[in-house]
KOLBA-530527 format. One line per 10 residues: number of its first residue (from 1); their letters; for each residue x, y, z of C-alpha. Coordinates in pm, whole numbers. Example, Ala and Ser with C-alpha at 12.3 -4.5 7.8 and 13.67 -1.06 7.14 Angstrom:
1> AS> 1230,-450,780 ~ 1367,-106,714;
! end
This chain:
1> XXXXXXXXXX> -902,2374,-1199 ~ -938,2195,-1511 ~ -699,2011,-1751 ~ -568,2320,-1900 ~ -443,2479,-1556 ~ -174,2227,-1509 ~ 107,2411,-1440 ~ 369,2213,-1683 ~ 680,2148,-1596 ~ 953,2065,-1827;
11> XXXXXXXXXX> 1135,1714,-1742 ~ 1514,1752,-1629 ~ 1641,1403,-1662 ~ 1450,1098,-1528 ~ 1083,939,-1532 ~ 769,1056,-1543 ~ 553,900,-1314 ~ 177,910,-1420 ~ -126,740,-1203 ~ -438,723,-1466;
21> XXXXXXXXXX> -694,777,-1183 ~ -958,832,-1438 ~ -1254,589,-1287 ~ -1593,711,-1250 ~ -1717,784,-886 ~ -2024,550,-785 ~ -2290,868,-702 ~ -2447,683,-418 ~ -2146,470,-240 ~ -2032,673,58;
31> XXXXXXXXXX> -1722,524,16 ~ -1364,733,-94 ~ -1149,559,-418 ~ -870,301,-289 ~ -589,544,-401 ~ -764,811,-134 ~ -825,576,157 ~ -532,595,473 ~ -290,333,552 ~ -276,215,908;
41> XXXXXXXXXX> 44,423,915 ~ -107,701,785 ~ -53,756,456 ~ -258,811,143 ~ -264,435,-17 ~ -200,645,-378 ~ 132,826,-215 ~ 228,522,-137 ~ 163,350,-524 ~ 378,645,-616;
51> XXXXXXXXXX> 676,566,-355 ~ 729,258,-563 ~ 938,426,-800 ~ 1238,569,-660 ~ 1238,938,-575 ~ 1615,954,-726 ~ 1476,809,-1046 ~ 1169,1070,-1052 ~ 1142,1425,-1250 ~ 810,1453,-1219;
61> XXXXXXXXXX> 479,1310,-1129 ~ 153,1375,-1265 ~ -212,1246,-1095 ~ -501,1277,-1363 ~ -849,1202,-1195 ~ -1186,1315,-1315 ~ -1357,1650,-1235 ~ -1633,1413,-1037 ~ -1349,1252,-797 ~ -1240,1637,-712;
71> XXXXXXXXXX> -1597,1765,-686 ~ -1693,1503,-426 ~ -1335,1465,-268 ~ -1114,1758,-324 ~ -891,1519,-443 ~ -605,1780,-540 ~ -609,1942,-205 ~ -570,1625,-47 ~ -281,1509,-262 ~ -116,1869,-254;
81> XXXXXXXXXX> -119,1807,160 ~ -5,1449,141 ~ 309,1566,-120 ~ 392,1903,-3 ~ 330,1997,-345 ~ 532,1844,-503 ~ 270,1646,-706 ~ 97,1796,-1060 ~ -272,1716,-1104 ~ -456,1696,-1402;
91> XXXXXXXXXX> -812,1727,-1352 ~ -1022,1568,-1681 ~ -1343,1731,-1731 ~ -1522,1409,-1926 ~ -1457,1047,-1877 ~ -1202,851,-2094 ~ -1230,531,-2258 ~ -987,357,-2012 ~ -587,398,-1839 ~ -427,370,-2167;
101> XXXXXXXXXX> -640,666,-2324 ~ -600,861,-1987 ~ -222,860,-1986 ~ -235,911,-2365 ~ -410,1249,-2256 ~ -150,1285,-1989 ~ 116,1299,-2253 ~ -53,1572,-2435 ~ -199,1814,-2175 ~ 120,1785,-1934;
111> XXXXXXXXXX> 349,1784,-2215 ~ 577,1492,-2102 ~ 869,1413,-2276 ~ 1120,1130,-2217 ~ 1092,809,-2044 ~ 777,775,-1851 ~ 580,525,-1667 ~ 243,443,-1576 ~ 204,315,-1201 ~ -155,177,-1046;
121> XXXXXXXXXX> -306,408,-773 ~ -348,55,-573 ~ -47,-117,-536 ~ 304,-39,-360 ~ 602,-238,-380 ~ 1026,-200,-334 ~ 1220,-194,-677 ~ 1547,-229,-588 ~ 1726,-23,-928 ~ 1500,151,-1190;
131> XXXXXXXXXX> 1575,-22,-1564 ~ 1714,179,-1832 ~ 1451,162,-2057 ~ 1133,-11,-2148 ~ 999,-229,-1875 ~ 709,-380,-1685 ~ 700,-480,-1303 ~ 593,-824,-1272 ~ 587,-1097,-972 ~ 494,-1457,-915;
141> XXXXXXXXXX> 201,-1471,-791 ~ 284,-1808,-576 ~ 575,-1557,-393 ~ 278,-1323,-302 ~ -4,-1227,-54 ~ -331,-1427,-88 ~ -504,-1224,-416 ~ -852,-1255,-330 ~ -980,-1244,-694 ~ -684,-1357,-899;
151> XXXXXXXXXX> -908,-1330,-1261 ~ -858,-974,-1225 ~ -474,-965,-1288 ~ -257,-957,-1615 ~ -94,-1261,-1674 ~ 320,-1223,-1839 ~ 498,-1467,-2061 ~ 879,-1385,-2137 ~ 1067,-1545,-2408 ~ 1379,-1767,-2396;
161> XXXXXXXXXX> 1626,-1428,-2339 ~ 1416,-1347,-2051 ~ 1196,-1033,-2193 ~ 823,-974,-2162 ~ 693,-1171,-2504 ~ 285,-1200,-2411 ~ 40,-1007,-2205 ~ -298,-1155,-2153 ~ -559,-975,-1905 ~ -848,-1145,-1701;
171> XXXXXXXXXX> -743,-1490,-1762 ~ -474,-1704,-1535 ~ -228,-1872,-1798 ~ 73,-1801,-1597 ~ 267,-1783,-1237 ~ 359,-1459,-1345 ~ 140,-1119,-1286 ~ 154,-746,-1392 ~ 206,-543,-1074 ~ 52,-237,-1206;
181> XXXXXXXXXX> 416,-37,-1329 ~ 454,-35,-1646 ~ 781,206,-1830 ~ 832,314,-2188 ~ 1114,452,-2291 ~ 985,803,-2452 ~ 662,934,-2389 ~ 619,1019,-2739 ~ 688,628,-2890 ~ 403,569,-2588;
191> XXXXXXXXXX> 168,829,-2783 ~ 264,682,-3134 ~ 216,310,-2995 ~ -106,422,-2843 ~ -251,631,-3168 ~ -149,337,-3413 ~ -363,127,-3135 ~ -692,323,-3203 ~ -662,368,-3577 ~ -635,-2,-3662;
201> XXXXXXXXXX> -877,-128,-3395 ~ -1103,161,-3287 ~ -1144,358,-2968 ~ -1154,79,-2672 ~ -1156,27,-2326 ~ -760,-22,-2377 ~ -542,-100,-2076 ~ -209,-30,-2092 ~ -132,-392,-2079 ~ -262,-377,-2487;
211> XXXXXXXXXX> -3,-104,-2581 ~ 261,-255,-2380 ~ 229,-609,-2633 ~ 181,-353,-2948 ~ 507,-236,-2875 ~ 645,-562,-2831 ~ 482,-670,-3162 ~ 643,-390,-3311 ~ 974,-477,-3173 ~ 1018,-262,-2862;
221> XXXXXXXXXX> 1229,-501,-2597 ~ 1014,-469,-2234 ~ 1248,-594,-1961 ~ 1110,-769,-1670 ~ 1140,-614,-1365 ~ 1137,-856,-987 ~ 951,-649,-702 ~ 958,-715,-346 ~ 749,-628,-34 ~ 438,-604,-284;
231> XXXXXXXXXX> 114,-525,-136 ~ -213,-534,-417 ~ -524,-340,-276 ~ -740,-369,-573 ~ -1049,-523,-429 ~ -1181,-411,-70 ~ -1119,-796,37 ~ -742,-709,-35 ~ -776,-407,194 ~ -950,-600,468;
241> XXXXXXXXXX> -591,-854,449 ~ -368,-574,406 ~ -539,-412,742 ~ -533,-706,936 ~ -194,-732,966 ~ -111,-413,1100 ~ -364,-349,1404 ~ -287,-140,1739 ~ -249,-331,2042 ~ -301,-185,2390;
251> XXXXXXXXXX> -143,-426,2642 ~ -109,-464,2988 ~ 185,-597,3153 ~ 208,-749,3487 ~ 27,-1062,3431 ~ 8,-1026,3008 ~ 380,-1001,2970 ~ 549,-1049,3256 ~ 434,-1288,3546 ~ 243,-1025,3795;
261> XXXXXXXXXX> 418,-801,4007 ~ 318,-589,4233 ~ 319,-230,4493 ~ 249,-466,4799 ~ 326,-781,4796 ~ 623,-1031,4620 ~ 753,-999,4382 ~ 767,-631,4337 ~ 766,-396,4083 ~ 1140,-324,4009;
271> XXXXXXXXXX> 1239,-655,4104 ~ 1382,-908,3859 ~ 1082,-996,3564 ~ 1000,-1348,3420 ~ 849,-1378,3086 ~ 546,-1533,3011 ~ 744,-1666,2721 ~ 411,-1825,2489 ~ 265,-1467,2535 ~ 577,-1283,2434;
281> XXXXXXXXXX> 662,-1507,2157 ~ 283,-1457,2014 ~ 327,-1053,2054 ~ 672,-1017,1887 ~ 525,-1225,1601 ~ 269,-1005,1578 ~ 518,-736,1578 ~ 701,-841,1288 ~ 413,-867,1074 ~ 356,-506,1153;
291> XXXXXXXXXX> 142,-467,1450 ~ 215,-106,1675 ~ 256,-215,2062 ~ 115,51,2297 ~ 172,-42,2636 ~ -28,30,3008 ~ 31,-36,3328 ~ -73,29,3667 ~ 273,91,3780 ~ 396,438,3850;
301> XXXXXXXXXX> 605,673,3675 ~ 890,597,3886 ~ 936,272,3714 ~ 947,365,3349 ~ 1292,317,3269 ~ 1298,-43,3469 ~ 1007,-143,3282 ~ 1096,-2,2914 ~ 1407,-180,3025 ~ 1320,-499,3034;
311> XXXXXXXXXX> 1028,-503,2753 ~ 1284,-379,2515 ~ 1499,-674,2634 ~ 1248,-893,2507 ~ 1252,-771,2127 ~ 970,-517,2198 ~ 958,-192,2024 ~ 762,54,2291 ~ 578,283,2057 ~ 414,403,2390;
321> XXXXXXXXXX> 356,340,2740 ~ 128,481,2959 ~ 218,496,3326 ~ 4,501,3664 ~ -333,364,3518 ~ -595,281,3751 ~ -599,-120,3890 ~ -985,-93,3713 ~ -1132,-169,3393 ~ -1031,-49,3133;
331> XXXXXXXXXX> -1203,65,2824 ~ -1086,134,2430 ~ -1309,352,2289 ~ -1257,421,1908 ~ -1445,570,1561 ~ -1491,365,1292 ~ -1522,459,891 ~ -1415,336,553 ~ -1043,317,626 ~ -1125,138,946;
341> XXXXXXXXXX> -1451,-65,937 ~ -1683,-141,1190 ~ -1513,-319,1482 ~ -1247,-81,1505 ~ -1212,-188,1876 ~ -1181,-513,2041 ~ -1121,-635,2375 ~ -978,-962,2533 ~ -961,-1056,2860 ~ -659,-1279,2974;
351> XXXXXXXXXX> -620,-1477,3303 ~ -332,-1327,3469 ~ 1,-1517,3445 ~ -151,-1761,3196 ~ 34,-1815,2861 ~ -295,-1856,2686 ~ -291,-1508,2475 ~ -262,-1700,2151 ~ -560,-1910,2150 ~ -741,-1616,2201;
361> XXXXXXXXXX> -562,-1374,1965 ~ -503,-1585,1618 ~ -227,-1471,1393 ~ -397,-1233,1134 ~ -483,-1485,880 ~ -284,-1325,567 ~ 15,-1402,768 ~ 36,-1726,569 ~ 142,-1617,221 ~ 219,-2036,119;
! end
């Protein structure tokens, strides 16, 4: 499928959403683009960048990646599965100058009209209401996660009514960051902005960033817009943080989570638990950074109720529990790939009854966002 197969689609009222997906491929990494790699929840990382902008704000969205990126990935396969097909994909046959060229081609193949904007394929975020016209996402960076290379952001001024005045890329002269969404309100002023661009300077590695302060220069009034819940995966140190927090934890109970009880001997399973509160304080803060609780335990299937019971008592959401598992060692056996480096599986080995599970399980350390 090449550019000229899209399948156009005439807008009905509401934004065009367009990722500019247009990097080359590295020939020898073995390694899928950021926008293609799972989330621990198991979504694509670029269905996610497009879930930013509210579905009841969206006519249409539009992917454009190069013919390399499909060759190698059967990218549009994979984002027709992940979308139900509801996505469009514009495949370019020859690499473009940069993400402000590639959505310029957007505009022309896909024949977008009315507003549209231009969202990263490696960020997500919450917007709370869409503006009503011209806009960029932005953030302060001191409100964020830990950015592990900071000098790759765009840095945002706004002027004494509160717009978007400056734009400067690469180079930290403010607490306030692009987020990678950017909205103009008519894809053809975006065209004309972007045309006027390359016939005064020359064809450039332009980011949309540069047509974003052309506009302003030219009058066009870009409204901030505040984010929450941001997560920035540009660099594969920001994946390794954004990973960290949301690992799978297989626990066992009597002993772990409760003090030990037992088939034989007091106290018994059924009777009456007691927390080991450091170890259940430790897990439900784990929890609410987004760790997925999977639970064992050597008692028998009788006992599920009393036991879901009484760990749901405790703040715990059971994703799972596995009933009647032998009184042996136990082993966690998983794959690991890009999405999920090498160790995908650890073990740790707690005394029983001892509140010590902390010490030996640290808080993930992007936890600490001061």
């Amino acid at each position: 499928m090449s550019a000229t197969d899209l399948a156009t689609q005439p807008a009905t009222g509401g934004w065009t959403v367009i990722i500019p997906w247009a990097a080359p491929v590295d020939p020898v990494a073995p390694t899928r683009p950021k926008g293609l790699l799972t989330t621990p929840d198991g979504d694509l990382v670029v269905m996610r960048a497009i879930a930013s902008v509210p579905k009841s704000a969206v006519c249409r969205v539009i992917v454009a990646f190069l013919r390399e990126t499909e060759d190698r990935f059967h990218t549009a396969e994979a984002l027709r599965r992940a979308s139900g097909g509801t996505i469009e994909c514009l495949i370019l046959d020859e690499r473009t100058a940069g993400p402000a060229e590639t959505v310029r081609q957007v505009i022309a193949r896909a024949g977008v009209t009315g507003p549209v904007c231009i969202k990263d394929s490696d960020s997500f975020f919450e917007i709370a209401e869409m503006p009503s016209g011209s806009f960029m996402a932005i953030a302060d960076i001191r409100t964020m996660q830990r950015l592990s290379d900071p000098g790759r952001k765009s840095y945002v001024h706004l002027n004494e009514q509160g717009f978007i005045c400056d734009v400067v890329e690469k180079d930290v002269r403010s607490n306030l960051i692009s987020i990678g969404l950017y909205g103009f309100h008519d894809a053809a002023f975006y065209a004309k902005t972007y045309d006027a661009v390359v016939a005064e300077r020359g064809e450039m590695n332009y980011f949309v960033s540069h047509i974003v302060m052309s506009a302003v220069i030219q009058g066009e009034i870009f409204q901030p817009c505040a984010c929450e819940q941001i997560v920035d995966l540009a660099t594969d140190a920001d994946w390794a943080i954004y990973r960290s927090a949301m690992p799978t934890f297989v626990l066992d109970i009597d002993g772990l989570i409760f003090r030990n009880q037992s088939k034989f001997f007091r106290p018994f399973w059924g009777d009456p638990v007691e927390p080991i509160e450091k170890n259940v304080a430790h897990l439900l803060a784990l929890q609410a950074n987004g760790a997925q609780l999977l639970f064992m335990t050597a008692r028998p299937e009788a006992y599920r109720e009393t036991t879901v019971t009484a760990l749901e008592a405790l703040g715990f959401r059971v994703h799972a529990l596995v009933m009647g598992c032998y009184h042996a060692t136990r082993y966690i056996v998983n794959d690991y790939a890009q999405s999920n480096p090498y160790p995908s599986a650890i073990a740790i080995n707690v005394a029983r009854n001892t509140p010590e599970l902390a010490s030996l399980l640290p808080l993930p350390f992007n936890l600490d966002r001061g």
